[in-house]
N, C-alpha and C positions, 0 to 999 in steps of 0.2 A: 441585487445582483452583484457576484462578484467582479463583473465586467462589464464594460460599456461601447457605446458604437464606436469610440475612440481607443480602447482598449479590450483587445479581442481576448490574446492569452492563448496558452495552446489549447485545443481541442483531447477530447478526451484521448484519442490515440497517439496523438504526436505525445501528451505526457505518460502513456506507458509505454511509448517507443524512448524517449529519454532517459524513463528508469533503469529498461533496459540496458544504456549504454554503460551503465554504471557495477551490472551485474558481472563477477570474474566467472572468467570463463569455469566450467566443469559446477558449477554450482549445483547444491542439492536447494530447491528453493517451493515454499507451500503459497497459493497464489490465494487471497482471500476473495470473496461473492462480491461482485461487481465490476468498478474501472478494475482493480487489481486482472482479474481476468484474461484484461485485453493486455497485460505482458507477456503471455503466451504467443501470441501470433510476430512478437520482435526479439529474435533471436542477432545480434552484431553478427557477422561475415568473418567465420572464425573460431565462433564459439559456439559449446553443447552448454544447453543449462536442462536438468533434469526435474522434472515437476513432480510433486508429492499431493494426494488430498488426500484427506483424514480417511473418508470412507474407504482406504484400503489401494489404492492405484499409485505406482511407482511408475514414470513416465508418462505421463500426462501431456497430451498433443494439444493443441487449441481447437476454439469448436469446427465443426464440422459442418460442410456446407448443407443447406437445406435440401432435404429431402436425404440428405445421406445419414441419417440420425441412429445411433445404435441405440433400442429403448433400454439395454441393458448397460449401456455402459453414462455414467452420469458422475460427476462431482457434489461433492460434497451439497456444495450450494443445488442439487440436484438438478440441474444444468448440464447437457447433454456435450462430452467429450468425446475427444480421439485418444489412441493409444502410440506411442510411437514404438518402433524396433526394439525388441528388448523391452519394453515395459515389465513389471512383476505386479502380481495381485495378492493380496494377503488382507488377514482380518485385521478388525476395524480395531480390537486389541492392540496388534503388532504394528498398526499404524502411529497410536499414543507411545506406544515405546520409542517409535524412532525419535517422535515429537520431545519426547518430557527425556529420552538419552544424550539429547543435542547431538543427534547425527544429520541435522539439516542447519543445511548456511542463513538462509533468511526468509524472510516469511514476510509476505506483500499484503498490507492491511487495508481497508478503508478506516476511516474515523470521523467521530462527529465531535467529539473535542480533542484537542495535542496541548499539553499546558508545553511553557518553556522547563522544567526541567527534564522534559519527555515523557511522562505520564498520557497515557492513551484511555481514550474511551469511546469505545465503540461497541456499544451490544446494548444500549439502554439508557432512554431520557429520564429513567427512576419514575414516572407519572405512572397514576393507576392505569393498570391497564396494557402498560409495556412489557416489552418480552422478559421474562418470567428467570430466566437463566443465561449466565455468559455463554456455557457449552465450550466447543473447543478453543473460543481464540485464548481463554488465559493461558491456558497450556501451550497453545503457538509462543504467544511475546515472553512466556517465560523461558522455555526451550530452546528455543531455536538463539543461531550465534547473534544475527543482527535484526532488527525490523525496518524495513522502510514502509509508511505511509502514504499512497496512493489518494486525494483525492481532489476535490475542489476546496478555494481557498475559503468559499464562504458557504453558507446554507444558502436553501432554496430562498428565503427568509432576506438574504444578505448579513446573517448575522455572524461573527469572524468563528472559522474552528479552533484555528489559534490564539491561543489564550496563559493570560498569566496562570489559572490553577483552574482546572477539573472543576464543574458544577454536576456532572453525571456521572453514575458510579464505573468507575475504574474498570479497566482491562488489566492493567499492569503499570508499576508503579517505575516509572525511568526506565522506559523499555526501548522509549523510540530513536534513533539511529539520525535517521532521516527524513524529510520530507518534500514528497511532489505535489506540488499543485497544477491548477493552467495558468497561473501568474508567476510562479517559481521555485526553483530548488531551496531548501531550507536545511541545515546541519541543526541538530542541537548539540552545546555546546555549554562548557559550566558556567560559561555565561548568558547564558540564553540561547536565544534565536540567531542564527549567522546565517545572513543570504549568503550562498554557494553561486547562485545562477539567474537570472531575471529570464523569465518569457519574450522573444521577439518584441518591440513594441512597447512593453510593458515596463516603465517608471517607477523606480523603485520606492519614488513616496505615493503613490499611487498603490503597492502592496503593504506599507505600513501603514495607510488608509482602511485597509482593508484587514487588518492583524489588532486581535485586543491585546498587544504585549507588544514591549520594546520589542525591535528588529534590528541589527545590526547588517548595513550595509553590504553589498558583493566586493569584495578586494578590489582595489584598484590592479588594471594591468600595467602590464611592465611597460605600455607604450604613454601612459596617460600621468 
């Protein structure tokens, strides 16, 4: 587990409410299948961020409460959406355009391995058997301006996702930006890993416990 009774960490919303904090306002930004998701429903007091999914929907709302379900309208992850004001629809072509044009700011991933030089890989443990094709995300992490990473710091397993170098085939080679965990904000950086942020709680050698790669500390503040 990546956590313990004495180390809780945030919970899966509070870390896509923190990503969000991070997102600049007017953002054009592609939300990937799972936690990533749940940055939709945290918008800052201030700010428009405009949602993109591949299958064709510009303006993308967060889900929608139960029993209000459009069968017709769905994300990518074919995962039943809302549309906000102004949304546009267009095909799944003109969707790859915007993607592979870099007319989108950042694109929120999950992942099952992040090396330290930001190498992403999330679509496939290589084992027989596994899904077959990347599909859209290498065209997200290539395209788009920035990626942030979305996930928990460890597998279901406890085994680290951050890692000195990729054991599963690639998404994209130095692609990743950033990373949220429920233990902590992570930069990558040419020297590695730079903690940005610790989770409430949460001990910072207690997240290098938990990390297969050097980690470099959160900056001292200016009071300490």
């Amino acid at each position: 587990m990546s956590t313990s009774d004495a180390v809780q960490g945030w919970d899966r919303e509070a870390m896509a409410r923190r990503l969000a904090q991070d997102i600049p306002n007017g953002s054009y930004i592609n939300l990937g299948i799972g936690i990533p998701e749940l940055v939709a429903k945290f918008v800052p007091e201030g700010r428009t961020f405009i949602y993109h999914t591949e299958n064709g929907l510009l303006g993308m709302g967060p889900s929608p409460e139960e029993d209000q379900e459009d069968p017709e309208l769905i994300n990518a992850g074919k995962r039943h959406v809302t549309a906000n004001p102004g949304a546009a629809y267009f095909h799944h072509a003109d969707s790859f355009a915007m993607i592979r044009g870099g007319h989108l700011d950042l694109s929120i991933l999950g992942a099952m391995q992040i090396s330290q030089a930001g190498d992403l890989a999330n679509w496939s443990t290589g084992k027989p058997g596994a899904i077959p094709a990347v599909g859209g995300a290498m065209d997200l992490v290539a395209g788009v301006k920035k990626v942030f990473v979305l996930t928990q710091h460890t597998t279901k397993t406890g085994e680290p996702k951050l890692v000195e170098s990729c054991t599963y085939p690639l998404t994209g080679q130095g692609v990743v930006d950033r990373i949220y965990t429920d233990l902590a904000v992570i930069e990558i950086t040419p020297a590695g890993f730079q903690t940005i942020e610790l989770a409430p709680g949460v001990p910072f050698e207690h997240v290098q416990g938990m990390t297969g790669a050097q980690l470099s500390p959160p900056p001292a503040s200016p009071s300490e």
